[in-house]
C-alpha positions in Angstrom: -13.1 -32.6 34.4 -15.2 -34.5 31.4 -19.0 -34.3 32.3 -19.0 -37.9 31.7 -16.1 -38.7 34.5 -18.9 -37.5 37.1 -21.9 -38.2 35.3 -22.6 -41.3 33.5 -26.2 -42.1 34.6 -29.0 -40.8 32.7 -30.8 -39.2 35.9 -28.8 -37.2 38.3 -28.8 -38.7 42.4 -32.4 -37.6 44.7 -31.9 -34.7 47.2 -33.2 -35.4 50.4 -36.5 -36.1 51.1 -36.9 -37.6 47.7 -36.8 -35.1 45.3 -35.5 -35.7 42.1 -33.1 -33.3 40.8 -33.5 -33.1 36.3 -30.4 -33.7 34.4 -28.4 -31.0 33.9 -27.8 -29.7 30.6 -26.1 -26.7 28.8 -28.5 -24.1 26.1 -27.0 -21.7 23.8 -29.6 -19.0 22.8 -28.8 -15.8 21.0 -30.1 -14.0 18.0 -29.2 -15.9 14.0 -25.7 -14.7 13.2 -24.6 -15.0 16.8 -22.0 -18.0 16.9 -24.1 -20.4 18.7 -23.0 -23.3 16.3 -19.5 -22.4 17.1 -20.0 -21.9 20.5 -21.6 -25.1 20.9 -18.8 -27.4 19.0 -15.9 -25.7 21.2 -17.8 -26.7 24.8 -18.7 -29.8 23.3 -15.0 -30.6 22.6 -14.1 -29.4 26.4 -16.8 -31.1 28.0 -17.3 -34.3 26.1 -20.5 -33.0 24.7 -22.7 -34.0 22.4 -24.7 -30.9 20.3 -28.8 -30.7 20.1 -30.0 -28.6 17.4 -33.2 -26.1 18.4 -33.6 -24.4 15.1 -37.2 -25.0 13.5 -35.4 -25.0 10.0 -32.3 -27.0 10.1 -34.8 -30.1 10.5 -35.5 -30.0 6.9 -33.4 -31.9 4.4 -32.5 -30.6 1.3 -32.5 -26.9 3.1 -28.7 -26.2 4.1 -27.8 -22.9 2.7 -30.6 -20.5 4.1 -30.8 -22.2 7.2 -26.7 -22.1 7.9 -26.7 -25.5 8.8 -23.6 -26.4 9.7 -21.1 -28.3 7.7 -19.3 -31.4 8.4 -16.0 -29.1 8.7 -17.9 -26.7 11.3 -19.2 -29.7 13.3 -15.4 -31.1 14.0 -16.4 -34.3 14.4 -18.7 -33.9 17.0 -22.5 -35.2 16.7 -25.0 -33.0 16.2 -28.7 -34.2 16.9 -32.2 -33.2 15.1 -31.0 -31.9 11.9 -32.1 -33.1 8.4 -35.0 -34.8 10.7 -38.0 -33.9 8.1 -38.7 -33.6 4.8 -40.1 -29.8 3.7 -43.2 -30.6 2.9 -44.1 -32.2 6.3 -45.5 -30.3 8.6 -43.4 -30.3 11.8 -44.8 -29.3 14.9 -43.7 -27.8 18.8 -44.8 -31.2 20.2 -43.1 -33.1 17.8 -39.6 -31.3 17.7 -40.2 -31.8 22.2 -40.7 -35.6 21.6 -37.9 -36.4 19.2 -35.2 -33.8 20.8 -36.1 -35.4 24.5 -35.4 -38.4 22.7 -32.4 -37.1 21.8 -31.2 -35.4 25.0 -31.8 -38.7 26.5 -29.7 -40.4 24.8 -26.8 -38.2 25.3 -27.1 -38.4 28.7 -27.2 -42.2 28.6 -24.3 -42.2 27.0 -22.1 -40.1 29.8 -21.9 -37.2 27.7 -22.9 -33.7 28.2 -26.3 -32.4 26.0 -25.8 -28.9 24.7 -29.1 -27.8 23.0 -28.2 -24.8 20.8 -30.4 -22.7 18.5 -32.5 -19.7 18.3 -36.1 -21.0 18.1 -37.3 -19.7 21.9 -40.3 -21.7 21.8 -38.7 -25.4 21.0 -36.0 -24.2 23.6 -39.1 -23.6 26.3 -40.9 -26.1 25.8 -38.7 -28.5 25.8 -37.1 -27.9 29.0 -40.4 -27.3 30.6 -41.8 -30.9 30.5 -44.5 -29.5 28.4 -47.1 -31.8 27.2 -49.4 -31.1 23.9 -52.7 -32.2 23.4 -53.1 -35.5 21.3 -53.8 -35.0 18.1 -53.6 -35.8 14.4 -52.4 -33.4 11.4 -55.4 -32.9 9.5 -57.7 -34.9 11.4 -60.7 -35.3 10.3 -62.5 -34.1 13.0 -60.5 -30.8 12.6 -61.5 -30.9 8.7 -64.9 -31.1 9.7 -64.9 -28.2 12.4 -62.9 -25.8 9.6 -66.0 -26.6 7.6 -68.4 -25.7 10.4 -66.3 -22.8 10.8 -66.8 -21.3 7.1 -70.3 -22.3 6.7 -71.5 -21.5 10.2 -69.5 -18.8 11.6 -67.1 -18.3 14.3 -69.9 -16.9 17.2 -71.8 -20.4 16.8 -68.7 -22.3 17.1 -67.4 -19.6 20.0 -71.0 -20.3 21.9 -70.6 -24.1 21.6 -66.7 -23.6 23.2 -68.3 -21.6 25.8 -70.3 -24.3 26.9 -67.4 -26.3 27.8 -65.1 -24.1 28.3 -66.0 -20.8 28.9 -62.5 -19.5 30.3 -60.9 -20.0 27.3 -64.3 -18.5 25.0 -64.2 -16.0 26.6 -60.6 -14.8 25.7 -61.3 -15.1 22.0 -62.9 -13.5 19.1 -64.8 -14.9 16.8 -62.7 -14.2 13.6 -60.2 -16.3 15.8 -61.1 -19.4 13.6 -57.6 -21.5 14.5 -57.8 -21.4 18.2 -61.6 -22.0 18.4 -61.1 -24.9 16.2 -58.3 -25.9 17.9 -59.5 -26.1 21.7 -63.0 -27.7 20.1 -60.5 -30.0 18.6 -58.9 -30.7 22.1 -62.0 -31.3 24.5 -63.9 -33.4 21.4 -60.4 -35.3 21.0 -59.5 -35.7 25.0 -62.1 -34.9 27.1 -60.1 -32.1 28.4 -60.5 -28.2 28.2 -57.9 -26.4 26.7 -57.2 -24.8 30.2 -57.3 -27.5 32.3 -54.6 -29.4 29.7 -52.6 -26.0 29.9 -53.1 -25.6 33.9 -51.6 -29.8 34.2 -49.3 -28.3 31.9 -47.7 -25.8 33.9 -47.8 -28.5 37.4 -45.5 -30.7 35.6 -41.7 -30.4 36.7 -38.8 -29.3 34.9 -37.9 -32.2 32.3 -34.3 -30.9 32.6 -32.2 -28.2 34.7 -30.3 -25.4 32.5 -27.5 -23.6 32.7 -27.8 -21.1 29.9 -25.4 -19.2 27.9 -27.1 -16.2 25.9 -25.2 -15.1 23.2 -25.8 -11.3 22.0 -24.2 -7.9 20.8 -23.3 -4.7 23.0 -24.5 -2.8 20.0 -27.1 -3.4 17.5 -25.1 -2.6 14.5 -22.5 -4.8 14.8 -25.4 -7.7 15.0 -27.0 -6.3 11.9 -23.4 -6.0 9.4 -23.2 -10.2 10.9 -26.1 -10.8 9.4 -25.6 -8.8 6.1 -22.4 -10.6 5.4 -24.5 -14.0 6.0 -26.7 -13.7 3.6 -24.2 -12.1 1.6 -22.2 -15.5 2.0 -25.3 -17.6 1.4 -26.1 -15.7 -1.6 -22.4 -16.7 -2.9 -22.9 -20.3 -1.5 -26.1 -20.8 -3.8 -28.7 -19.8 -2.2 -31.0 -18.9 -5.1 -29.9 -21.9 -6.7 -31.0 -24.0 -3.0 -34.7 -22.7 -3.6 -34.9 -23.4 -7.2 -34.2 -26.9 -6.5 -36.2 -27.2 -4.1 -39.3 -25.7 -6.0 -38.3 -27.9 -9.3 -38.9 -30.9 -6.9 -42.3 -30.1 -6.2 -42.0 -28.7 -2.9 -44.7 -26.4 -2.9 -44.2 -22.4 -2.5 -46.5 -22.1 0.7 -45.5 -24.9 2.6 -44.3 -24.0 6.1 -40.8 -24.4 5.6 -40.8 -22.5 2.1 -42.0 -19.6 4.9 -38.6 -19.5 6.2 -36.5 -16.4 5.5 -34.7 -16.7 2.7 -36.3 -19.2 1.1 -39.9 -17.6 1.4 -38.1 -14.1 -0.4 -36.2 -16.1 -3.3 -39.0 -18.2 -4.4 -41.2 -15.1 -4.8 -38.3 -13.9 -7.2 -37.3 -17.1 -8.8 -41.7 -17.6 -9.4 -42.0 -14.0 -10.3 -40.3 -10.9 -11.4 -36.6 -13.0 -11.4 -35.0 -10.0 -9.4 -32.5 -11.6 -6.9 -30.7 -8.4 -5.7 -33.7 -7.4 -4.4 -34.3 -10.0 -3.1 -31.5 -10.7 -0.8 -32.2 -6.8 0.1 -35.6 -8.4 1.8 -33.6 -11.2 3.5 -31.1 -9.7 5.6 -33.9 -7.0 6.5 -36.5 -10.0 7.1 -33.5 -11.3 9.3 -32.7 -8.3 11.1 -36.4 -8.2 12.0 -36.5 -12.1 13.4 -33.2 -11.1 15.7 -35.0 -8.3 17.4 -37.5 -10.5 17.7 -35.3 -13.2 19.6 -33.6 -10.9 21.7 -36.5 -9.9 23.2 -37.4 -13.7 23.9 -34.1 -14.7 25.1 -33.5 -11.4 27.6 -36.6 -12.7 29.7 -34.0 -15.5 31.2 -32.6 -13.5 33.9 -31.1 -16.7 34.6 -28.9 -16.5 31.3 -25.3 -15.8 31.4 -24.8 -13.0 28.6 -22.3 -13.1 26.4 -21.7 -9.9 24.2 -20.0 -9.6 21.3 -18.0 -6.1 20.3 -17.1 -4.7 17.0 -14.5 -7.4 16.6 -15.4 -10.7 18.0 -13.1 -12.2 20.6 -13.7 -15.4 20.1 -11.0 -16.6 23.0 -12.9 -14.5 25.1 -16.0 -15.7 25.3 -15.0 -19.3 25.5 -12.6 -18.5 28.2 -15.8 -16.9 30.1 -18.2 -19.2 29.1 -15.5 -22.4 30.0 -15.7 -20.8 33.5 -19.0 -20.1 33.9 -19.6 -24.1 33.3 -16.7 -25.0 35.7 -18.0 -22.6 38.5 -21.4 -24.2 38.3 -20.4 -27.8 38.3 -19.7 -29.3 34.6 
């Protein structure tokens, strides 16, 4: 059955007594090199879905190779949702990806269709899900310039003693070389008239914005994850990827811009502004990469909730939909 022949409403029906159940919506989480993307398109042709990107990179334009954003071909037709959002020199925060990808989400579900956020960015995944709220507050404030300044010229214990005052919880759980996180909860209680722990404790009270069933891709061994991603960047390296960064430095994008910090593009600008050696180069890459999927395997494993998913030596690519088809069916999509 279509999600949308039993669920055309944006909010799902109240249990009894009131309670609201969230919408229900599908995540694909695994390590880069997994298959989400493809994962993602297939359900979303079975289940008249509708795909939400959670990768902190594709939202950049002009940044398609190193990211593996996928292709008009790969996509099938179906829409995908918070990619090519930014531009690379904006800074693009948690609470900003949570506010336009709800915005998003929402709309699927208005819509009849079935959301299916898919990506490897734990964090945007979390949070987003959660309900989480952030702290109001602008990108290079001027209150925030002003407290940096403090911060140089007066040093982090005076600026750690005047936290304390208001809120000593959260002094007393940092240092005082930890300049961004004192600035930052000064920054919130100056800003809001909140502590950073009471904001965080209303934080965590706040109900699920939506109810997951989560598919986790992964490997059985390690080995087979790490030749994935070598043939990758191999393939990006063949799809222009030096040529990608060039581009996007000749633009005026600067070098130390947050998204120029993505792998990939963080390694081939340090060649293309220096020594020119792009072997090397894409040496760094795919061990930079195999490095970052550690990394989210150990963030996506904490979901004992997940339904894993592992790949062998040779993916079976009928396989895991077939499983992953029924796990849906079984649990009501």
């Amino acid at each position: 059955m279509l999600y949308g022949q039993h669920c055309n409403t944006l909010f799902r029906h109240h249990l009894q007594g009131g309670e609201t159940v969230p919408p229900q919506i599908i995540v694909i989480t695994g390590p880069t090199a997994s298959g989400k993307t493809w994962l993602a398109v297939e359900l979303a042709k079975k289940f008249n879905g509708e795909v939400v990107s959670a990768d902190s990179m594709q939202i950049y334009r002009r940044m398609d190779i190193g990211t593996a954003k996928p292709t008009a071909e790969e996509m099938e037709g179906i829409p995908h949702h918070m990619i090519d959002v930014a531009d690379p020199e904006e800074n693009f925060s948690v609470a900003r990806y949570v506010d336009m990808a709800a915005g998003c989400v929402d709309g699927v579900l208005s819509r009849g269709r079935l959301p299916i956020l898919a990506g490897g960015t734990g964090l945007y995944i979390d949070s987003l899900l959660s309900g989480r709220t952030f702290a109001a507050f602008e990108q290079a404030s001027p209150l925030r310039g002003e407290l940096e300044k403090r911060y140089v010229q007066e040093g982090g214990e005076t600026l750690l003693r005047e936290l304390a005052q208001a809120d000593p919880d959260t002094a007393t759980r940092l240092h005082p070389n930890d300049g961004k996180r004192i600035v930052r909860a000064l920054e919130i209680f100056l800003t809001t008239g909140k502590t950073i722990t009471q904001h965080n404790k209303e934080t965590r009270a706040v109900p699920p914005r939506y109810s997951a069933l989560t598919l986790n891709l992964d490997f059985q061994r390690r080995e087979d994850m790490w030749e994935r991603i070598d043939r990758r960047v191999d393939r990006m390296m063949q799809a222009g990827l030096a040529e990608e960064v060039r581009a996007l430095l000749q633009s005026g994008v600067p070098e130390k811009c947050t998204a120029m910090q993505a792998i990939g593009y963080k390694e081939m600008a340090a060649a293309l502004q220096g020594d020119g050696d792009i072997a090397v180069a894409a040496a760094q890459v795919k061990l930079r990469s195999r490095q970052y999927a550690k990394r989210q395997r150990t963030w996506f494993r904490r979901n004992q909730e997940a339904r894993p998913l592992l790949w062998g030596p040779e993916p079976n690519f009928a396989d895991v939909l077939q499983r992953s088809t029924a796990y849906l069916e079984e649990n009501g999509i």
